[in-house]
N, C-alpha and C positions, 0 to 999 in steps of 0.2 A: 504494500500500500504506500502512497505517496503523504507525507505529513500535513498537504493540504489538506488531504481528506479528514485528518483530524479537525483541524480548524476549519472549514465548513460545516461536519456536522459534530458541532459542538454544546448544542442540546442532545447528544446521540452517546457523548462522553460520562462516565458514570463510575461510581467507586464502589470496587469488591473490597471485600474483607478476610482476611485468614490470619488464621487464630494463630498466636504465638504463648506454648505453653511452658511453664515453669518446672526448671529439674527438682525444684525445692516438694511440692502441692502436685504435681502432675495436673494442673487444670490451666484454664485460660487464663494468661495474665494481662493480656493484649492482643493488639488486631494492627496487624500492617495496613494500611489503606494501599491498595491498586489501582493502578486508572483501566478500565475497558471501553471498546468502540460498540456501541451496540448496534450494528446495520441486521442485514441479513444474516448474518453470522455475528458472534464474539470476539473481537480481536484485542490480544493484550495488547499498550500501545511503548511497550520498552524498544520497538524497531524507532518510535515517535521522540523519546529524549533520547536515544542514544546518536539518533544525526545532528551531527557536528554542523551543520548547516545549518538549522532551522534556530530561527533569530528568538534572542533571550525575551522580548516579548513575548512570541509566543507562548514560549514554554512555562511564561509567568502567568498568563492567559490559564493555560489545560491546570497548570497545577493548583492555582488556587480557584478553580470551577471544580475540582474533584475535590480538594479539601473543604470546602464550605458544606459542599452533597455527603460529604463524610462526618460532619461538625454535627451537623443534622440529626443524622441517622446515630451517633453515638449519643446525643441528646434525647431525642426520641425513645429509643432502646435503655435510657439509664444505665449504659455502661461504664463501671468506675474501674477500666481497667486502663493498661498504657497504651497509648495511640502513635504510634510508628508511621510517620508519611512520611512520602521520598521527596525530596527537594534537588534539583538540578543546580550544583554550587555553581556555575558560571548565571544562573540566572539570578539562585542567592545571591550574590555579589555584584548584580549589576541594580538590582532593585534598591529599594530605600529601606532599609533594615525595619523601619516602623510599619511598612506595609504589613507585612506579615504578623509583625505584633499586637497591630490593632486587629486584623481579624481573629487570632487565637484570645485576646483579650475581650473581644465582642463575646463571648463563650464563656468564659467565666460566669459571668451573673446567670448563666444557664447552670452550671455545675461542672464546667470542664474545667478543672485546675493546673496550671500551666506544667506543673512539676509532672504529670501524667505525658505530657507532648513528646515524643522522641522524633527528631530528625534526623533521616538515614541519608549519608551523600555516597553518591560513587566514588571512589579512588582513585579509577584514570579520570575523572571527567575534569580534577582541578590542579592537574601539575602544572606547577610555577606559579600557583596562586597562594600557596600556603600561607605566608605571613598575613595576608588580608582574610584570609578564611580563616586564620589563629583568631583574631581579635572579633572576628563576627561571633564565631563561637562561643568566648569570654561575655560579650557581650548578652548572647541571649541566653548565656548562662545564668547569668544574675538572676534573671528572673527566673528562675528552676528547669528552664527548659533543656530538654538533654539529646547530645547528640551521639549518632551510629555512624561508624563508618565500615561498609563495605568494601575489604581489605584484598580480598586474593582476585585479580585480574588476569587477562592474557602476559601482559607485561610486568615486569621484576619489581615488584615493591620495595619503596624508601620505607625502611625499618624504622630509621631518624625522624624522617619528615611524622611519618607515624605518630611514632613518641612523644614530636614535636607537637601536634595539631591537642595530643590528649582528649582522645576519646571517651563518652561515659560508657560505651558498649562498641565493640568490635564485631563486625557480622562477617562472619564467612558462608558464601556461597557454593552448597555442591555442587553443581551445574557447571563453576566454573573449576572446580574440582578435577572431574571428569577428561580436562585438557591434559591435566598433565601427570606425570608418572608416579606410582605410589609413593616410592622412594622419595622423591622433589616435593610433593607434597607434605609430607610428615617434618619432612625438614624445616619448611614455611611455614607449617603450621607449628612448631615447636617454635621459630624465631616469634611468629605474632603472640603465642601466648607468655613469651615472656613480655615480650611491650607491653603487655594487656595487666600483668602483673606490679608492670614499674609503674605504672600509670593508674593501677587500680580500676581498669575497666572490664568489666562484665562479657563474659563470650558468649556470642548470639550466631548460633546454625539453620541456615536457610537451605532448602532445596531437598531435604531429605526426602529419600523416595523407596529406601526400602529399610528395612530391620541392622544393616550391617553398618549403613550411615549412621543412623541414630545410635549404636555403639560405638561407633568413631568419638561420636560427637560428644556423647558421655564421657567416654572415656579422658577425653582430650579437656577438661572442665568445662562443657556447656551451660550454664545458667538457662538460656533460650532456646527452645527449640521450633522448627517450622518446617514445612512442605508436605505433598502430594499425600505420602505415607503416614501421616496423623491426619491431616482436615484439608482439603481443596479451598478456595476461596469459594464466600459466598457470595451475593448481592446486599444482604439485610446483613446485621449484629445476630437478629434473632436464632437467623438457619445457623448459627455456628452449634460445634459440641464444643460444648465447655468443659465436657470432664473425656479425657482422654485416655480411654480403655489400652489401645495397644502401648502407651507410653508407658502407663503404670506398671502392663504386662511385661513389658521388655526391660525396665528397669530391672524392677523385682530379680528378674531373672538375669540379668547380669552384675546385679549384686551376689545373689547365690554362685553364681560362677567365682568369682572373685574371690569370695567369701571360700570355694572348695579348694581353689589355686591354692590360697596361704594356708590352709587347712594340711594340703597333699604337703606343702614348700616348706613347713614346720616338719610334718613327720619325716620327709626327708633327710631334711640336715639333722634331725634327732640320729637317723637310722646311722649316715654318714660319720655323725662324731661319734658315734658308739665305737663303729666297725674302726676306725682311728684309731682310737682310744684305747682299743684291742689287743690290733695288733702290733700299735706301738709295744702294749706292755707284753706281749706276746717274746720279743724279741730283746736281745740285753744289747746296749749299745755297748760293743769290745774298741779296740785299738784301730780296727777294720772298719773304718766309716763306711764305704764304698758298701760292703758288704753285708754291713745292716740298713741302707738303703734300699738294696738290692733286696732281701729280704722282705720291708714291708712292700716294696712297691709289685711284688708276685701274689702279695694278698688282697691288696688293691686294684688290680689291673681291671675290674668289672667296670669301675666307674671315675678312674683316674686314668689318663694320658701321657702325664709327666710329673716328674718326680726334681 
């Protein structure tokens, strides 16, 4: 589709919701806001902010029409969870910083409290902007508002610039996961959860789509979890599930796994330093080092290598 199309039929533009749940409660802590096209079909519109071409009006346009139809619906619904909307930082940064604030501040005397707002930026979409995206952030910080940054792209991430910007929540996408190699990813992903640690920000997983991401993602300290394989995006607050049956199920169960590992990894090194402990006294150390070596290491050889 062409991004005209968005901006033409811009009564046609409309905000999904999917739930984003908590590793703490296993239930809904929050709702990403999406933008969809509604023609004949459903079209998500990420083809729409991700051209580098289409002028930051616009995209100041589509975002705060799907935020306000969001504002609404989380109004309406009396939802007191966290609101996650994506903001395109080249258009952040071109607007007037109070724009945005007075519309999240029109919401207030509704019930929406600003400290609930989280703002998710993309990572490639602001290199070389960071110093001016450092102080906008400070800025809407004051007032409680909290920002995400989606971290793992096609391109090498600035670890620094990272560190630098200080995030309240880090979001990795598995989708963009999937590019690169398992090895390179764990690697990356070990680099950002240390930034996420120096910083004190929160680890947010998007895109999960089966059982073995979402152990990834646990496993890797997730706070956040999201995608396909817990709740699809809905149109209302209401169609969401709040309480997240496979999340709790897969936990649970990868805590008893865990929980059997160091169960097995105890009896182990029990069984280990016994059998040690053995045969050390099994054997007299004499004047023939080599030889009483030689000696334990023929009674060890089941589970030892080198001596």
């Amino acid at each position: 589709m062409d991004p005209l199309d968005v901006i033409s039929n811009l009564d046609k533009v409309v905000p999904y919701f999917q739930p984003i749940y908590g590793a703490d409660t296993q239930n809904c802590v929050g709702v990403e806001v999406v933008g969809r096209l509604k023609l004949e079909n459903l079209h998500s519109l990420e083809f729409f902010f991700a051209n580098d071409l289409v002028p930051d009006d616009y995209l100041l346009e589509v975002d705060n029409h799907i935020l306000i139809q969001a504002l609404d619906e989380v109004v309406q619904s009396k939802f007191d969870g966290g609101i996650f909307i994506n903001r395109h930082p080249s258009a952040l940064l071109a607007d007037d910083p109070e724009n945005l604030l007075s519309i999240l501040q029109s919401y207030e005397e509704k019930g929406i409290q600003l400290n609930k707002i989280v703002i998710i930026l993309q990572h490639q979409l602001f290199y070389g902007f960071e110093k001016e995206l450092k102080n906008l952030i400070t800025y809407y910080q004051t007032y409680g508002i909290k920002f995400a940054i989606n971290s793992v792209n096609e391109k090498l991430i600035n670890l620094e610039k990272l560190r630098f910007l200080s995030p309240d929540i880090i979001k990795i996408d598995f989708k963009m996961v999937q590019q690169l190699h398992t090895s390179s990813f764990q690697d990356l992903l070990n680099s950002v959860i240390y930034v996420a640690r120096k910083v004190g920000a929160s680890m947010y997983y998007d895109g999960i789509i089966d059982s073995i991401q979402l152990r990834n993602a646990w496993k890797n300290g997730g706070r956040f979890y999201q995608g396909a394989y817990l709740f699809i995006p809905q149109p209302s607050i209401s169609e969401l599930n709040h309480e997240c049956e496979p999340l709790k199920n897969d936990i649970l169960k990868y805590i008893r796994g865990e929980k059997n590992k160091l169960i097995a990894l105890r009896d182990m090194t029990n069984l280990i330093q016994q059998k040690v402990e053995s045969t050390i006294n099994k054997f007299k150390l004499g004047a023939d080092l080599n030889s009483f070596l030689m000696n334990i290491s023929s009674e060890l050889n089941s589970f030892c290598f080198r001596m």
